[in-house]
N, C-alpha and C positions, 0 to 999 in steps of 0.2 A: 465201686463204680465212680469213674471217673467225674468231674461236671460237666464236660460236654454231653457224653450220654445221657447223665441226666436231664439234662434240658432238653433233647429231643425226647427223652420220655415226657415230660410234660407237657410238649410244644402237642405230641401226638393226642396224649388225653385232649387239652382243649381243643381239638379240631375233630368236631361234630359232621362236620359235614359226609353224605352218604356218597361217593362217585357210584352212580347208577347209569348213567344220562339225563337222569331227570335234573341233576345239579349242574351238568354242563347246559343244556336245555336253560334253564334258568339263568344263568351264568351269558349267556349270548343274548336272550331275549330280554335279560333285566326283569324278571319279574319273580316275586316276593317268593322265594322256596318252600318256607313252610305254610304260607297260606296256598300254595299247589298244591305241593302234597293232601292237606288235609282237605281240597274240594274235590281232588280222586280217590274213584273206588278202588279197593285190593285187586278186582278183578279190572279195573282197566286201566291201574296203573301197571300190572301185568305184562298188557299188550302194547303199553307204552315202553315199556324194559323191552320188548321183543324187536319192536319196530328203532329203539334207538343202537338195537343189537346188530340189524340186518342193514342199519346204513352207514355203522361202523365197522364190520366186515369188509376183510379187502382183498378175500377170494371168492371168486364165484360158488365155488363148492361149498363154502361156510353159509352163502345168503342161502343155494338153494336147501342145503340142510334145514335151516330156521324155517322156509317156508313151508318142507316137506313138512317137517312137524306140527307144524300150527293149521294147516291144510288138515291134518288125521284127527287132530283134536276137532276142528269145525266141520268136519262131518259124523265123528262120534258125536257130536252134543248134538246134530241137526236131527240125529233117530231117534233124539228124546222127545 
């Protein structure tokens, strides 16, 4: 392995960072990423990932997909 490869292997391990939206998100609004993360729940960092999905989509058929699906899900959960 050459060194250039190797250093982009390493440059890759050190860089922790998750791209979700929630790091772009933080990234824009300037505030602290891992104290975000860790004051969201599983379940609504969730529908955070969903909502940064549906305003990064850039066909109408991919938003209304996301929404169809999260619409089926919130009315299976509303029969409980």
């Amino acid at each position: 392995m050459n060194l250039i490869n190797q250093r982009f292997l390493e440059i890759a391990h050190e860089n922790s960072a998750i791209y979700d939206g929630i790091h772009e998100y933080c990234s824009v609004e300037h505030v602290n990423e891992e104290h975000f993360r860790a004051s969201v729940s599983e379940r609504r960092r969730s529908i955070l990932t969903k909502m940064f999905q549906v305003f990064s989509s850039t066909t109408k058929q991919e938003k209304d997909k996301l929404h169809d699906e999260g619409s089926k899900k919130a009315i299976m959960n509303a029969g409980r």
